[in-house]
C-alpha positions in Angstrom: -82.5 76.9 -126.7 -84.1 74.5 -129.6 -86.4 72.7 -127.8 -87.2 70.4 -131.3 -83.9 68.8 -131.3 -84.6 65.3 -129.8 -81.1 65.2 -127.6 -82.5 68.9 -125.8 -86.2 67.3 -125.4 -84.5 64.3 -123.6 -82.0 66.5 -121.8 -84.9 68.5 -120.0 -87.2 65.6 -119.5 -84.3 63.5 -117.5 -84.6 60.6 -120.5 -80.9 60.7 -121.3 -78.9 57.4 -120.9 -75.8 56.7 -118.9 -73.1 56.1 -122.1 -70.0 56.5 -120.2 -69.4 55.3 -116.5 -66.6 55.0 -114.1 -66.7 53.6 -110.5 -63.8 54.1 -108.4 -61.4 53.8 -111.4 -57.9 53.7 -110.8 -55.0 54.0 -112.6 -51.4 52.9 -111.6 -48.0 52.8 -114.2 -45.3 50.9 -113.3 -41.9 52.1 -113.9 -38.6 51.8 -113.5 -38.3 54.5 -110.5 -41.4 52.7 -109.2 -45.2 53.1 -109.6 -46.9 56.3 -110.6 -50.9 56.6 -110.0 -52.1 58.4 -112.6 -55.5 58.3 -111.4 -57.6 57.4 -108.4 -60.8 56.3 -107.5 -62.1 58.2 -110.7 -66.3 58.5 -110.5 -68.2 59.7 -113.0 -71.1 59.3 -115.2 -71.9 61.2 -118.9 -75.3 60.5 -120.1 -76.1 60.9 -124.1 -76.1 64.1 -125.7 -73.3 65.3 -122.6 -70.2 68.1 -124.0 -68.2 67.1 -120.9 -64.7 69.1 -120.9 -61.9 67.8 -118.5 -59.8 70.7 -116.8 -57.0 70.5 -114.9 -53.1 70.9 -114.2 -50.8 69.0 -116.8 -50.3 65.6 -115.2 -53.6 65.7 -113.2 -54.8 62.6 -115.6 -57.1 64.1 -118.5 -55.6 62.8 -121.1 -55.3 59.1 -119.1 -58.7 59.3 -117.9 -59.8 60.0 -122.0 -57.4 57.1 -123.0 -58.6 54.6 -120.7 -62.2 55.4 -122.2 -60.8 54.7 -125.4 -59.3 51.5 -124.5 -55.7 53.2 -125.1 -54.9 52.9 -121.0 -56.0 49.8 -119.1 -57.6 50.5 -115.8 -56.0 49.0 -112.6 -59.0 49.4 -110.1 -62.6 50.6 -110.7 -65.3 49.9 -113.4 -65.1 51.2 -116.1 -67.9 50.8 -119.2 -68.8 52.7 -122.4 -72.6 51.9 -123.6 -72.5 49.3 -121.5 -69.6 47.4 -122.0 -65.7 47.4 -121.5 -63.9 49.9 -123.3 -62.3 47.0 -125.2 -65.5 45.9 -126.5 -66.7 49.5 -127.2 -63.5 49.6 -129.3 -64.3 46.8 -131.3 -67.9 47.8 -131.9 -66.6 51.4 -133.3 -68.5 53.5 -130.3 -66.5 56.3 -130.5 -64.0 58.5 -132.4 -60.6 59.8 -130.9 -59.3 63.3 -131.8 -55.6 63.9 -131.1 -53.8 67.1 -130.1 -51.9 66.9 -133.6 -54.1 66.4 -136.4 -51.9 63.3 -137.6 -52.9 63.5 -141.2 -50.8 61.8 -143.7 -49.0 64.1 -146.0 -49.1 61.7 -149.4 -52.9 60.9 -149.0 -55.4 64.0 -149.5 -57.9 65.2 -147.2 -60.7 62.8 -148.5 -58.0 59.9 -148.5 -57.1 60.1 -144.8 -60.7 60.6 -143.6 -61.5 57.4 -145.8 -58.5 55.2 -144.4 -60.6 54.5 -141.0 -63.6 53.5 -143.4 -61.0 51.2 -145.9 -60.0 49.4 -142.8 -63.8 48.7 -141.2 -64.6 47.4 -144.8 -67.4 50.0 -146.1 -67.7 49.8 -150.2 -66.6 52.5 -152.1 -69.7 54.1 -152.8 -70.6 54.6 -148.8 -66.9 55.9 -148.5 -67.2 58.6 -150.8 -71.1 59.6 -149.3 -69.7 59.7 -146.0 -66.7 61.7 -146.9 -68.8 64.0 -148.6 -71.0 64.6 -145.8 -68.7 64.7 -143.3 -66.5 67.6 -145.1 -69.9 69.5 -145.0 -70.3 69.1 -141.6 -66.9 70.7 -140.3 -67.0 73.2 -143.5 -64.6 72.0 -145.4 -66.7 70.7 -148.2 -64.5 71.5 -151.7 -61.2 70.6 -150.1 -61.5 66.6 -150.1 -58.7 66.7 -152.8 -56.4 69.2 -151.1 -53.3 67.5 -149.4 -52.9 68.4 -145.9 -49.7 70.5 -146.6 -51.9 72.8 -148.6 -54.3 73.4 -145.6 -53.9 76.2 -142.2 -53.5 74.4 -139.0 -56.9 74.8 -138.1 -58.3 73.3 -141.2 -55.7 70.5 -140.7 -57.3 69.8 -137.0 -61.4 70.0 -138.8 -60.4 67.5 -141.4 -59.2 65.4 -138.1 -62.6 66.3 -136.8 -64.2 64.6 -139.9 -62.1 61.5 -139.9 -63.4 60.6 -136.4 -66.7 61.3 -137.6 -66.5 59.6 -141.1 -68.0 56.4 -139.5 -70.6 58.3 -137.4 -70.0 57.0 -133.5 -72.0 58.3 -131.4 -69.4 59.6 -129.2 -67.0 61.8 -129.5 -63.5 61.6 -127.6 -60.9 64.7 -128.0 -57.6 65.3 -126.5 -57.0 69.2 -126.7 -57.6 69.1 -130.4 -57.1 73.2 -130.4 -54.5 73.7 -128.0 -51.7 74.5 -130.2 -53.7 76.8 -132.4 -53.6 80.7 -132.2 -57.0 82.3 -129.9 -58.3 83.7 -133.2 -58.6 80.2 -135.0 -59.3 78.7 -131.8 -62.6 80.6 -130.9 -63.9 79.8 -134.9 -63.3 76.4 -134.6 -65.3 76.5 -130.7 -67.5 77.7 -132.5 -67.7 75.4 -135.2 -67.5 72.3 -132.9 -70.4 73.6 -130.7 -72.4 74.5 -133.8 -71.6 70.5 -135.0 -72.3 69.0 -131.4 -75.9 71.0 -132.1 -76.2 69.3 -135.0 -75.3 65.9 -134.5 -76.5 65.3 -131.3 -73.2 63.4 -130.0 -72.1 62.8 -126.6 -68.4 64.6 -126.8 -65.5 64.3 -124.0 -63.2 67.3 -124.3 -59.6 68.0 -122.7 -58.5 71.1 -122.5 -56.2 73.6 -120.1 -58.3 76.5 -121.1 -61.0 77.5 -118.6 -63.0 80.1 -121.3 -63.4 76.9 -123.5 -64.1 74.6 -121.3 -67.1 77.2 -119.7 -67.8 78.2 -123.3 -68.2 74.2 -124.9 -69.5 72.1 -122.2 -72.7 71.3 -120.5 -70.8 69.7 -117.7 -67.1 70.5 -116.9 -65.0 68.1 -114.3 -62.2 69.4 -112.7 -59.3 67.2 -111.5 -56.3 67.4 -109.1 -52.8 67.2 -109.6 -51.2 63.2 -109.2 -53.1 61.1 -108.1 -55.3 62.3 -110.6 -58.9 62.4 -108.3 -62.2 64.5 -109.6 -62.6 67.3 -107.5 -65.8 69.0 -108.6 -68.2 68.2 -111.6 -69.8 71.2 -112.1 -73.0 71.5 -114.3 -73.0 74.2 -116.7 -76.8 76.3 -116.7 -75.7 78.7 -120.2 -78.2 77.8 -122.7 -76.9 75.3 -126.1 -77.2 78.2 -128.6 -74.1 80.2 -127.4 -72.8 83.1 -129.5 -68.9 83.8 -128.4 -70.5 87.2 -127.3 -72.1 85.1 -124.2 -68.7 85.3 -122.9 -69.0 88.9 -121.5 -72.0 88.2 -119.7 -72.4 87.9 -116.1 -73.7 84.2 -116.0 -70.0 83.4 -118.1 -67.9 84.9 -116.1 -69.4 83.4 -112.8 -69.3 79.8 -114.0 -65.5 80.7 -115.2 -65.3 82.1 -111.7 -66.6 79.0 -110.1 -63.9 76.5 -112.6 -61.4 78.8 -111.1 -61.6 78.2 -107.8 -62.2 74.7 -108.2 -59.1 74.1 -109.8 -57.0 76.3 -106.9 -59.1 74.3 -104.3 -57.9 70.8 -106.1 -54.2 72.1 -106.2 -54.2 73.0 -102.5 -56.0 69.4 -101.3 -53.6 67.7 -103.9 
């Protein structure tokens, strides 16, 4: 463990703040065959400098819970706040950045022109664009492929130039929606690496979705489990592996335990669901 880095000092003196919070949130669609609840009575709180993954069964409400954070989903019951204020607001005031499943690049703009478009549209000059660019390609290791075109790059370098873009104008949280689900194991453990190694780094609070229990044991310093429909939180359990994790940490005894322990939170969910 680094204990210089200024998020791990806070972490272990109990000085980290509440960023994200959710009382009793609910969630309720209506549709033509009648209302679906897509979440209920959702409580939870991630506190600066949190990797919090989200596990569950497809349609257990992830994905909704991480969309209503982003303002994408509107909350039908509950509080629900992001430094503070409504996810609305937190939208406005650029608190996060949102990493789909898909990379969603364009294919006519290159790399450094679709991490830039986010930065044209808030207004930064040119000369800020292009330093931010710059440093952001560092930061996910793709630094000398700013002029590529997205066509010319592997899926996984397709989903770290997504990365980038949602970094490009440096929120301090980070929102992702299985960003490596579709990717072969091989790519997928670098780029666990990689995001791990960049959540050292920068110091971010991250949300995570994902239906993999090794990732979400290997990423996250606190991993949420939820139930099938109504989506519910069913366990929150906090992870004790140290922040410097080499993928070899997943052989060891304190690994597999923790995965044990996701496991059976997830088959206790199912059956109370």
């Amino acid at each position: 463990m680094n204990l210089d880095r200024p998020e791990t000092r806070k972490r272990l003196a109990g000085e980290t703040r509440p960023v994200i919070e959710a009382q009793s949130v609910s969630l309720t669609f209506q549709t033509a065959d009648g209302p679906v609840h897509a979440l209920k009575d959702v409580n939870l709180t991630i506190n600066e400098g949190d990797f919090v993954s989200f596990i569950g069964p497809s349609g257990c409400g992830k994905t909704t819970f991480l969309r209503s954070i982003a303002a994408l989903e509107t909350a039908t019951g509950g509080q629900l706040s992001v430094n503070g204020m409504s996810p609305d607001q937190a939208r406005l005031s650029r608190a996060y950045g949102y990493v789909f499943q898909a990379p969603g690049l364009y294919p006519w703009r290159t790399i450094s022109g679709n991490i830039s478009l986010p930065l044209e549209i808030m207004g930064f000059d040119k000369a800020d664009r292009r330093a931010r660019i710059e440093r952001v390609l560092e930061l996910v290791d793709l630094d000398g492929f700013g002029g590529k075109y997205p066509w010319q790059l592997s899926g996984g370098m397709q989903q770290r130039a997504s990365i980038a873009r949602a970094l490009a104008f440096d929120a301090d949280i980070l929102l992702m929606d299985e960003p490596f689900g579709a990717l072969d194991e091989i790519v997928r453990d670098k780029l666990n690496e990689a995001l791990l190694d960049l959540w050292r780094k920068t110091g971010k609070t991250i949300g995570f979705v994902t239906h993999s229990i090794p990732e979400a044991v290997y990423l996250s310093t606190k991993i949420v489990v939820m139930s099938p429909r109504p989506g519910r939180i069913t366990n929150i359990i906090e992870s004790p592996l140290p922040p410097e994790r080499p993928l070899e940490i997943r052989d060891t005894p304190e690994f597999i335990a923790l995965a044990h322990e996701v496991r059976e939170g997830l088959r206790e969910g199912h059956g109370d669901g």
